[in-house]
Each structure stands twice: as structure tokens, then as C-alpha cells.
C-alpha positions as a Markdown table, in Angstrom:
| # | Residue | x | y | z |
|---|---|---|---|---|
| 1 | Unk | 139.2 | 194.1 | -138.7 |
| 2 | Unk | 140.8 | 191.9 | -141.3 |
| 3 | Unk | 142.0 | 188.6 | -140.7 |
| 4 | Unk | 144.7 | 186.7 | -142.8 |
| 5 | Unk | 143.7 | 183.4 | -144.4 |
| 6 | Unk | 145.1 | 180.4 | -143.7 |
| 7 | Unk | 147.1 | 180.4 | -147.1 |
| 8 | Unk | 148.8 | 183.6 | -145.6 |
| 9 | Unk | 149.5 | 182.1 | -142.1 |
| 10 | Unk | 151.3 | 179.1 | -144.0 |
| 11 | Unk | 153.6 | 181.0 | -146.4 |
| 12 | Unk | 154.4 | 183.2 | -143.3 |
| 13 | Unk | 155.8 | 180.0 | -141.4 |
| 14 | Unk | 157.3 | 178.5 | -144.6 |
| 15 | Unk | 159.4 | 181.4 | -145.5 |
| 16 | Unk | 160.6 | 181.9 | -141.5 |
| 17 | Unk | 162.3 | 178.2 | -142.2 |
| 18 | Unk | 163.8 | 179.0 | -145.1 |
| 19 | Unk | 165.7 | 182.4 | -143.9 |
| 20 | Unk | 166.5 | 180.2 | -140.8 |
| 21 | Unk | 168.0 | 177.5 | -142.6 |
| 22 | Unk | 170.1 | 180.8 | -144.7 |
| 23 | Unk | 171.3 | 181.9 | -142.2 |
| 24 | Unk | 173.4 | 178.1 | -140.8 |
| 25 | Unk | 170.5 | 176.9 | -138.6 |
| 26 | Unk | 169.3 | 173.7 | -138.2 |
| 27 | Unk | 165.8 | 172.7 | -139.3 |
| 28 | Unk | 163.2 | 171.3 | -137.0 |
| 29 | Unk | 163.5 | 168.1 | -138.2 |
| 30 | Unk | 167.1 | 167.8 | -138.0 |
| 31 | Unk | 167.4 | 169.0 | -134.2 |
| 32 | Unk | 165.0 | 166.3 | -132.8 |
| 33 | Unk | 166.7 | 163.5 | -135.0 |
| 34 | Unk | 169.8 | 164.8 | -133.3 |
| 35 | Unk | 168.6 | 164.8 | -130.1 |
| 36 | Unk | 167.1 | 160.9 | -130.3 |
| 37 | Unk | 170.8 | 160.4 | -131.3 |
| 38 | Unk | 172.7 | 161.6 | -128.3 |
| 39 | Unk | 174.0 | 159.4 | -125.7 |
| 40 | Unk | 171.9 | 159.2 | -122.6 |
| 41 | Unk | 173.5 | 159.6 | -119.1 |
| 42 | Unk | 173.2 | 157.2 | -117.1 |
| 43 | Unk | 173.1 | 157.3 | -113.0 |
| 44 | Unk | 175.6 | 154.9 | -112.1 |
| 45 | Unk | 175.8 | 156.1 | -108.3 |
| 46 | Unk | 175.1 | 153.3 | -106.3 |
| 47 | Unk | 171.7 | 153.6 | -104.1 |
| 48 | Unk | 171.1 | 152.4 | -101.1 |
| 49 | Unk | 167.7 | 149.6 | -101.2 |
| 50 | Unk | 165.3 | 150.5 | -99.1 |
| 51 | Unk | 162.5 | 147.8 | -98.0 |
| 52 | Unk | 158.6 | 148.5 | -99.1 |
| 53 | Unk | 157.0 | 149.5 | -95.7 |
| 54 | Unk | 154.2 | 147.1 | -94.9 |
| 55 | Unk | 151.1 | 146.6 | -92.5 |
| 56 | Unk | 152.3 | 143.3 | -91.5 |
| 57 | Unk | 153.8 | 142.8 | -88.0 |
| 58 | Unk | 156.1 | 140.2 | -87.1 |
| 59 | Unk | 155.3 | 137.5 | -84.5 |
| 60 | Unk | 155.4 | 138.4 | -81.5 |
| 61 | Unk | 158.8 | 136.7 | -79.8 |
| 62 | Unk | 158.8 | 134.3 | -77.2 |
| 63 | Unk | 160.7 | 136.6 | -74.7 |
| 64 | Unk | 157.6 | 138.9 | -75.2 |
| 65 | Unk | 154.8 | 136.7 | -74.9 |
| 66 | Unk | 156.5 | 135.5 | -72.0 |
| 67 | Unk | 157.1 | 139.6 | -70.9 |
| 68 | Unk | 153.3 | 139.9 | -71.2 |
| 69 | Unk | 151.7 | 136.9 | -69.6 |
| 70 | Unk | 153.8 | 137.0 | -66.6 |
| 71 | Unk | 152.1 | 137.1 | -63.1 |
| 72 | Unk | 153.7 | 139.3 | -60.1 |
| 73 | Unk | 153.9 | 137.2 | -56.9 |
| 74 | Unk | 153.7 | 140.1 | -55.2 |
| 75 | Unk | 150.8 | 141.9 | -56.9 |
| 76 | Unk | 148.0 | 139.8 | -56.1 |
| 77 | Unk | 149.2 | 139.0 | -52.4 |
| 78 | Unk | 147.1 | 142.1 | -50.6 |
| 79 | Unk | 143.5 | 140.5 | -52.4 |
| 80 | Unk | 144.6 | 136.7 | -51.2 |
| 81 | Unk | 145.0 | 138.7 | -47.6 |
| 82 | Unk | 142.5 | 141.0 | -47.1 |
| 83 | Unk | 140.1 | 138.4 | -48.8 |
| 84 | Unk | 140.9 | 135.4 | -46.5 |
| 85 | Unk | 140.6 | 137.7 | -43.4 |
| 86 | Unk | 137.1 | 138.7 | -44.3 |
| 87 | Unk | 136.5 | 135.1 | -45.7 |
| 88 | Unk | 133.3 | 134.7 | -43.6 |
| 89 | Unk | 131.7 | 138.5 | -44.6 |
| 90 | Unk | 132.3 | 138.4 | -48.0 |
| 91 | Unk | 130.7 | 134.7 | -48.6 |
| 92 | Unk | 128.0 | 136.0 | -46.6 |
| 93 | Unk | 127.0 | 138.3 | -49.1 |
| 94 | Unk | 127.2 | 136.0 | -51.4 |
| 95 | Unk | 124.6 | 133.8 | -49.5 |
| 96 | Unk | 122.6 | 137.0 | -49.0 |
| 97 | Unk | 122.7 | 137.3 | -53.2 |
| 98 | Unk | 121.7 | 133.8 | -53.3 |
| 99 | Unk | 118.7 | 134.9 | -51.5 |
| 100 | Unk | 117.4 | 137.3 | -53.6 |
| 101 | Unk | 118.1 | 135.3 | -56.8 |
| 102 | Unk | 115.7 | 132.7 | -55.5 |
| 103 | Unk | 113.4 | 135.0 | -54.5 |
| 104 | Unk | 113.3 | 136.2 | -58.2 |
| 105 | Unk | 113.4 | 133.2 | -59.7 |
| 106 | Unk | 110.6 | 132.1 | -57.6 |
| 107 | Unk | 108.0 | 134.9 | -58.0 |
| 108 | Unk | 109.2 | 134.9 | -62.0 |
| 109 | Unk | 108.2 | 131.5 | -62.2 |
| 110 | Unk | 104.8 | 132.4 | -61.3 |
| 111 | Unk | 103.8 | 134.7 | -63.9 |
| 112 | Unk | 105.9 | 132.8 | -66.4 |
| 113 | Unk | 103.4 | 132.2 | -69.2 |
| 114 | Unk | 100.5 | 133.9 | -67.6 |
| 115 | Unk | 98.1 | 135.8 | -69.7 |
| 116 | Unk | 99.3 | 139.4 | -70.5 |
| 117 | Unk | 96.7 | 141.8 | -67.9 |
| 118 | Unk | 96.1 | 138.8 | -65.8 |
| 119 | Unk | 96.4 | 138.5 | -61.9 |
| 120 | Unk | 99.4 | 136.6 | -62.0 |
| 121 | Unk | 101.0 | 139.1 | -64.5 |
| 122 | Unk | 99.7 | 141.9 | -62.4 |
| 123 | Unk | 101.4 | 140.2 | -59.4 |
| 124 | Unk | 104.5 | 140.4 | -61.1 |
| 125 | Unk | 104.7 | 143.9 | -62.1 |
| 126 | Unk | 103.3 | 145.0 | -58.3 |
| 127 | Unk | 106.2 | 142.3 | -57.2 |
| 128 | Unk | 109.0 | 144.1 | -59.5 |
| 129 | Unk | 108.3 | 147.4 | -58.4 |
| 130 | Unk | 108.6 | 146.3 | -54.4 |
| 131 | Unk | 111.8 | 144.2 | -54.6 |
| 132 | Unk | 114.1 | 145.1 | -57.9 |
| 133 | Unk | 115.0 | 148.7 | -56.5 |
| 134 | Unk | 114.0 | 148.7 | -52.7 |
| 135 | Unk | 115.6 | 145.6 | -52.1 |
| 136 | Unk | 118.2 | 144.2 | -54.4 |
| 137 | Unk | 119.5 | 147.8 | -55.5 |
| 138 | Unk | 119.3 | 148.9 | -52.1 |
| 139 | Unk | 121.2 | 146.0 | -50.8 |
| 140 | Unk | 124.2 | 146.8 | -53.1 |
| 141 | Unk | 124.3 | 149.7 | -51.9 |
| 142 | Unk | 124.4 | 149.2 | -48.2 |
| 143 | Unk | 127.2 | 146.7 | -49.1 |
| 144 | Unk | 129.4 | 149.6 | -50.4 |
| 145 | Unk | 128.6 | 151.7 | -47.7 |
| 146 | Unk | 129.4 | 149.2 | -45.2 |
| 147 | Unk | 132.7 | 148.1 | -46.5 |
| 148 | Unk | 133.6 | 151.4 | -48.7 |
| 149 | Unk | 136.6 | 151.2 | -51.0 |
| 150 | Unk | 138.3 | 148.2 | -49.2 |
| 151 | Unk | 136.1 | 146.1 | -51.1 |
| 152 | Unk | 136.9 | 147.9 | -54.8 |
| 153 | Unk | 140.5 | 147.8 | -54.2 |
| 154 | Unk | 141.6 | 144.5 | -52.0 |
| 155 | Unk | 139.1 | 141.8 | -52.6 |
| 156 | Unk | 138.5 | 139.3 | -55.8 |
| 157 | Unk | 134.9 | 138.6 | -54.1 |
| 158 | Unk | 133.6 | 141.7 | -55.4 |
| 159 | Unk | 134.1 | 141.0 | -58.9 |
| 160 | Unk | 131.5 | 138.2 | -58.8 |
| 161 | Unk | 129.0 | 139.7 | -56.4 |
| 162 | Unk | 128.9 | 142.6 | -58.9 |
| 163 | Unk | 128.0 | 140.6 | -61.6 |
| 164 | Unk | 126.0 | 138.5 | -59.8 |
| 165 | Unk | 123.9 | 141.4 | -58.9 |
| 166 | Unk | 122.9 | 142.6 | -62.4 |
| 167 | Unk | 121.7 | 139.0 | -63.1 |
| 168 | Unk | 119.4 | 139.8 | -60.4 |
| 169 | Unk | 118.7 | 143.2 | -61.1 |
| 170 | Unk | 118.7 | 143.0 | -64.9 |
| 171 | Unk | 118.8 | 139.7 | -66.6 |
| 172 | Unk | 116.0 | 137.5 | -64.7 |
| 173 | Unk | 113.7 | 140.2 | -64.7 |
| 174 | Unk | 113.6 | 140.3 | -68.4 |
| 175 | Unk | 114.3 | 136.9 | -69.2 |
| 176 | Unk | 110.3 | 136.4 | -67.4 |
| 177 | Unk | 109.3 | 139.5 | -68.7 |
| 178 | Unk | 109.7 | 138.3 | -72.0 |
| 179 | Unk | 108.4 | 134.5 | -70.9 |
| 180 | Unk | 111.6 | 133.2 | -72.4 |
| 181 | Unk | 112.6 | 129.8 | -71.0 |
| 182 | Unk | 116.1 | 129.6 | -73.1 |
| 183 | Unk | 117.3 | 133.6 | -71.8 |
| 184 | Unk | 116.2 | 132.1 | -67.9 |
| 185 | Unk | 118.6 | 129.1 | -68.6 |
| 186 | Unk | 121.4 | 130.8 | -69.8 |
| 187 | Unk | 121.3 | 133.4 | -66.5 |
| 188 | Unk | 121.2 | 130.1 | -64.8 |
| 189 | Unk | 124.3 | 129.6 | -66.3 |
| 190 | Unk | 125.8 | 132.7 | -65.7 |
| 191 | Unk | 125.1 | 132.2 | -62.4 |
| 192 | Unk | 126.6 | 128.3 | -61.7 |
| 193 | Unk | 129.8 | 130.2 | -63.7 |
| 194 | Unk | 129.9 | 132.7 | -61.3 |
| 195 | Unk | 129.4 | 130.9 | -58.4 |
| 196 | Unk | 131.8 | 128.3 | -58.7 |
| 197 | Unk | 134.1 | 131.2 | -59.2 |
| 198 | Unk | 134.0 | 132.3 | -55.5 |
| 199 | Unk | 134.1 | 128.8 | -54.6 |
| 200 | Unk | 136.8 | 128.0 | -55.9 |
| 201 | Unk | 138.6 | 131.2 | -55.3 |
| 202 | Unk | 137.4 | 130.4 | -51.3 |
| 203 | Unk | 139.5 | 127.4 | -51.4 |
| 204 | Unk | 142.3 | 128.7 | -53.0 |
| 205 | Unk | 142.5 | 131.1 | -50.1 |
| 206 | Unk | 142.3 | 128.2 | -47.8 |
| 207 | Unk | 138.7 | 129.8 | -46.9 |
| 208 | Unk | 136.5 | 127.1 | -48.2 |
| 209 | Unk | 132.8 | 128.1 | -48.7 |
| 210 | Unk | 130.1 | 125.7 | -47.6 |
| 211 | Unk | 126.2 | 126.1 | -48.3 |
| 212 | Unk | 123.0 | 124.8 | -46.1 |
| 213 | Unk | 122.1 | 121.1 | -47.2 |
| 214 | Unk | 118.2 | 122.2 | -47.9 |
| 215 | Unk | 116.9 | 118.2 | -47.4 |
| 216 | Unk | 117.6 | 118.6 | -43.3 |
| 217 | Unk | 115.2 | 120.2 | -41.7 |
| 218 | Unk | 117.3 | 122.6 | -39.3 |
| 219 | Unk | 119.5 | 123.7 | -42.1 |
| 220 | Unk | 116.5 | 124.6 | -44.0 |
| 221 | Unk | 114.6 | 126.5 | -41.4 |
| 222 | Unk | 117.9 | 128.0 | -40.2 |
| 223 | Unk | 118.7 | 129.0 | -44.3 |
| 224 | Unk | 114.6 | 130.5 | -44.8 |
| 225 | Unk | 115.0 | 132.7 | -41.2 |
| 226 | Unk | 118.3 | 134.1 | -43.1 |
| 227 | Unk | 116.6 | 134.6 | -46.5 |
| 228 | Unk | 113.5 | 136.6 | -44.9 |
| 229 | Unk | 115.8 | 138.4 | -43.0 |
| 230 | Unk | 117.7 | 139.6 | -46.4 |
| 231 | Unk | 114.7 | 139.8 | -48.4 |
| 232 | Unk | 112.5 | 141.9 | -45.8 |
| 233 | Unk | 115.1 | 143.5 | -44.1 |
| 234 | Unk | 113.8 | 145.6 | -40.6 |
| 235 | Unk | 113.0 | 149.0 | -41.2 |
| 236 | Unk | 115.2 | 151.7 | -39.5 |
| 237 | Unk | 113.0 | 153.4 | -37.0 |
| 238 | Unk | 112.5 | 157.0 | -37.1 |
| 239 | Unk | 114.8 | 159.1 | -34.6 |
């Protein structure tokens, strides 16, 4: 097949302009000049302005921060009353916590810095595995048992003992496991936090909380025949 040079092509498209301009058209040219000259129309409807949406909130106003940090009178009323009439259990688990924390501390203390495989370290891991879950676990759970959802849902005690407990369970047992004397301070901490806490909260109740003064003798033995008894609690003989 043929194809037409491009000599043909161009005196094909320049003759097709010349019978169009015979025949009363308008060349190319001539129709876009014509249209650059034409009057543009413009919208002059008024629009309505409408804001750039943004991520930015406004300030909260007073009367909401005041909505959201209110306090109900009457919503806190049941824990004050359920609380001060079981005043004297619920700081005694506290006492009986107190125990076991010592207890911890106490045994922790003895392996703290002793040479990895050594009897004192040994001691410590035999220690661990007869106290952490057969004692203090198990004593969390007998406190449940005993006093069952009462204690989830009306006292402000339980809050405290719960965390309490895992510095027990959980955070001194590491804190010597990994010989470090800053981590033992700082559950020290968490513990003076916590326990003036439910002091204070004892008093507010008009339930003040008192401990043992350890330099008289009688309050001392008195407080060591109440530890042993939390820490080596009788064994439940066999129907």
C-alpha cells in the first residue's frame, strides 16, 4: 500500500481552507481572535461565605469545665457508709498487707547482692516459690471470697489494697531479683503513697487508722503473733 507524502497531506489541508473561506466562512485564525474578543460573563449572584473547616477546637467554656469536674453529693455517700461500718476489717487487711510486705522486704534483703548460685540466692528462690503464690496470692483471694462483691462495688479501701498487693506480688520481688537498690526505693514509695492514702481516707470517714508503736515491747510481741499468724496461716484440716 501507498502512502501520500507529506507535500500531499499539506496541499490537501491548504486547499480545504481556501474553498472554506469561498464559500463565507471564517478562517481559523479569525474565529479564535473573535472569540478572545467577546465579553466574558460574569457571575454576579451573590454567594453565601462559608468558613474553612479546621482541626482546631475551641476552649472548653467555663460552664463545661465546671459541668465536667463537678462531684455528686450523693454518689459517693454508699462508699463513705459501707466503708466506715467496716472501718475495723478493712484496715485490718491492710495490717495483714503490711505483713507480708515486710516479710518480703525482709527475706529480699538477704539475698540482695549475694553471689548468683549461692546459698543466700538459693534461699531466695526456695523462699519465692513458698510465699509469692501460696501466701500472698492466696491471701487476695480469700479476701474476695470472704467479702465477695461488696468490696468491688462499696468500699474506697479496696483500691489501695489492690495496688498494694502487686507491690508485693510483683514489684519487690523483681526489684531484688534484679539487686536494684533505686527500683526497691521507689516501691517504697509507692507504698508510703498508698498508705497514707487509706489513712487519710480513714480519717475522713471519722475511722481513724492507728498502727502498733514497734519500740514497746507488748505492742511488738502483740504485732509479730499477728504477722506469723498472716504469714503462716493454719492449715485447714482434712474432713
Amino acid at each position: 500500500m501507498r502512502t501520500r507524502s507529506k507535500v500531499t497531506i499539506g496541499l490537501t489541508g491548504t486547499l480545504a481552507l481556501a474553498l472554506f473561506a469561498c464559500d463565507g466562512g471564517v478562517s481559523a485564525v479569525d474565529a479564535l481572535k473573535k472569540a478572545d474578543e467577546e465579553p466574558k460573563v460574569e457571575d454576579t449572584e451573590p454567594r453565601e461565605k462559608r468558613e474553612i473547616p479546621t482541626s482546631v477546637l475551641p476552649e472548653p467554656t467555663a460552664e463545661e469545665l465546671a459541668a465536667w469536674d463537678r462531684k455528686d453529693p450523693e454518689g459517693e455517700k454508699h462508699l463513705y457508709k459501707w466503708d466506715k461500718a467496716n472501718a475495723k476489717t478493712m484496715q485490718t487487711y491492710w495490717k495483714e498487707l503490711r505483713c507480708l510486705r515486710d516479710k518480703m522486704k525482709e527475706e529480699g534483703q538477704k539475698a540482695f547482692g549475694a553471689e548468683p548460685g549461692g546459698p543466700e540466692q538459693q534461699q531466695w528462690e526456695q523462699f519465692k516459690l513458698a510465699f509469692i503464690d501460696p501466701v500472698v496470692d492466696a491471701w487476695q483471694q480469700k479476701l474476695f471470697a470472704a467479702q465477695g462483691q461488696d468490696i468491688l462495688t462499696k468500699s474506697k479501701y479496696i483500691g489501695n489494697i489492690i495496688e498494694a498487693h502487686e507491690l508485693v506480688m510483683n514489684g519487690y520481688p523483681v526489684a531484688y531479683n534484679d539487686n536494684d537498690e533505686i527500683e526497691i526505693k521507689r516501691q517504697d514509695a509507692l507504698w508510703t503513697v498508698a498508705e497514707n492514702r487509706v489513712v487519710d481516707y480513714s480519717n475522713k470517714i471519722g475511722a481513724p487508722m492507728t498502727f502498733p508503736d514497734l519500740e514497746d515491747a507488748k505492742e511488738k510481741k502483740k504485732w509479730d503473733k499477728f504477722c506469723h499468724d498472716v504469714i503462716f496461716p493454719p492449715k485447714k484440716k482434712k474432713k
